[in-house]
C-alpha positions as CSV (number, residue, x, y, z in Angstrom):
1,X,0.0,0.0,0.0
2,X,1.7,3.4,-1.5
3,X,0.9,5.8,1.2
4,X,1.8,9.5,1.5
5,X,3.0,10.0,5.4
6,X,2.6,13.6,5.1
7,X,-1.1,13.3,5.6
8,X,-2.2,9.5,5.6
9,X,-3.6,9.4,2.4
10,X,-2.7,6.1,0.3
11,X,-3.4,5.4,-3.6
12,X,-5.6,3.1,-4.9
13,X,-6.6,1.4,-8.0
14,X,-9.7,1.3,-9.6
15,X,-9.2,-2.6,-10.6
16,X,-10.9,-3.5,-13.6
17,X,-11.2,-7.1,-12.4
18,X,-12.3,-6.4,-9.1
19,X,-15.1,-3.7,-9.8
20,X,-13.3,-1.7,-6.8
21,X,-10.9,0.6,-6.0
22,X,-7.8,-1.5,-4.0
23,X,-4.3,-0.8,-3.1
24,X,-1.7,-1.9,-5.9
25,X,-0.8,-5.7,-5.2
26,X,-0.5,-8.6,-6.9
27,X,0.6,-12.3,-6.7
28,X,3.8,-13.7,-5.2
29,X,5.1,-15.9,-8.0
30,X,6.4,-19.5,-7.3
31,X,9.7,-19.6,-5.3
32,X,9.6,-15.5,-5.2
33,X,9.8,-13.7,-1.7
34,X,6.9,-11.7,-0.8
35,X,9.1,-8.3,-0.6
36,X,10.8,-9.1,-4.2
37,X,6.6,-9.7,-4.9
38,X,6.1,-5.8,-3.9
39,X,9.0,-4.2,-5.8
40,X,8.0,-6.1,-9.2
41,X,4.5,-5.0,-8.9
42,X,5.2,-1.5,-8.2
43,X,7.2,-1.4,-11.0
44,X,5.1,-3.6,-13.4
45,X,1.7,-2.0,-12.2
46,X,2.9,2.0,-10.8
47,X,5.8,2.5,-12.8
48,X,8.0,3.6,-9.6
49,X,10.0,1.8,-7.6
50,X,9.1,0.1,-4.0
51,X,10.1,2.3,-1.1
52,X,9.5,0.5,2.1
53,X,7.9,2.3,5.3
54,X,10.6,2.5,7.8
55,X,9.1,2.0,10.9
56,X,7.9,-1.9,9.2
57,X,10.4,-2.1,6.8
58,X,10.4,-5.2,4.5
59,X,7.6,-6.9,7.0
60,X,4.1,-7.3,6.2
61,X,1.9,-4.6,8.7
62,X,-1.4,-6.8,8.6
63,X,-2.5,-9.8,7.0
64,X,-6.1,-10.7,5.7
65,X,-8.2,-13.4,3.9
66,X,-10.9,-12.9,1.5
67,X,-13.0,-14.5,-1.1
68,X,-13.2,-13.2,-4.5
69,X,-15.9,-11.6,-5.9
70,X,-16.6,-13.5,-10.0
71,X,-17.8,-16.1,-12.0
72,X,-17.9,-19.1,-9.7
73,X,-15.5,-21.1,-11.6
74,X,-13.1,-18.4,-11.3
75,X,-13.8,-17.7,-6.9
76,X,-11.2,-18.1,-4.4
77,X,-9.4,-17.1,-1.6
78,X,-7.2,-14.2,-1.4
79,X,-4.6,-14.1,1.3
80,X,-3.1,-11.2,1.6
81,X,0.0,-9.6,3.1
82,X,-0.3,-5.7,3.5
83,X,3.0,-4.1,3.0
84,X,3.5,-0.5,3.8
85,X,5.3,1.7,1.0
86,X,6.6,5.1,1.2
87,X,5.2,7.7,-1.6
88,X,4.1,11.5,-2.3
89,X,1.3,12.6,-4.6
90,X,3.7,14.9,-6.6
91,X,5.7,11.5,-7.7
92,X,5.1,10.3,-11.0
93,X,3.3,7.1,-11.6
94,X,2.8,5.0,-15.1
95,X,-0.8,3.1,-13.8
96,X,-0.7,-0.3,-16.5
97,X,-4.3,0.5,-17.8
98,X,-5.2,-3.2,-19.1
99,X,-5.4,-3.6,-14.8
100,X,-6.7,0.3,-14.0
101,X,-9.0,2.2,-14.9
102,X,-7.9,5.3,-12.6
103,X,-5.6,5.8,-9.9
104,X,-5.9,8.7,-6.8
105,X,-5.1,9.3,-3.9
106,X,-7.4,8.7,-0.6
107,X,-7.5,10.0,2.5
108,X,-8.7,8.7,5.7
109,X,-11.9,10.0,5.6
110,X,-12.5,9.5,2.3
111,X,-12.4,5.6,2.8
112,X,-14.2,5.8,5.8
113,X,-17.0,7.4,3.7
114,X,-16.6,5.4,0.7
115,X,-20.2,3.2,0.5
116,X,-19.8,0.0,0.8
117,X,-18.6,-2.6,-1.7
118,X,-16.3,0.0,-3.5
119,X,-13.6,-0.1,-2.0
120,X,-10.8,-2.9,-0.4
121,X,-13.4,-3.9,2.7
122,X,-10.4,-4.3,5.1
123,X,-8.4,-0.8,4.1
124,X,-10.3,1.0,7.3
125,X,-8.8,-1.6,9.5
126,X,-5.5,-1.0,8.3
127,X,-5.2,2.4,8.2
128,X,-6.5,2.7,12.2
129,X,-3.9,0.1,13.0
130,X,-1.4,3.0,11.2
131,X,-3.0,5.6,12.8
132,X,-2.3,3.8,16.0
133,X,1.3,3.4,15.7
């Protein structure tokens, strides 16, 4: 999750797939690290390169499961490891548009006050465990 420390916002994705707007991410190929996982993404899907938070460093901050959302032949379980990356809304990003249809920047309250089903449904948790410390 790209998040901008100045003010807590972070940048999602509208997925195409998903039919929501999500943190970046994608899947940890066979025999790959989950940490090399996050800098090929950002790379493949933002254009920029991974900048770990340094308070967490290259540990996952939260951990969730979830079941897709689809066709029922193409339903399963996402497991995912939240990483916490280091960004600014002046940097430049190159979103891969077969995977977005917009990027932007979200604060706080704007999630919060996103209606339901639009947006990642554990983001809220995750950004009060940040806000937490």
């Amino acid at each position: 999750m790209l998040r901008d420390e100045t003010d807590g916002a972070v940048l999602l994705v509208d997925h195409r797939k998903a039919g929501m707007w999500l943190p970046s991410g994608g899947h940890v190929e066979p025999g790959e690290d989950p940490a090399q996982t996050v800098r090929r993404e950002m790379v493949e899907e933002l254009g920029v390169p991974a900048v770990f938070a340094p308070a967490l460093g290259e540990r996952p901050a939260f951990l969730t499961v979830t079941g897709t959302v689809g066709p029922p032949e193409e339903r399963h379980t996402d497991v995912s490891l939240w990483y916490v990356l280091t960004g600014s809304r002046d940097q430049k990003l190159i979103p891969d548009p077969a995977e977005f249809r917009a990027v932007r920047w979200w604060t706080p309250a704007e999630v919060t006050a996103a209606p339901p089903g639009t947006v990642e449904p554990h983001l809220g948790r995750m950004l009060a465990k940040l806000s937490r410390g």
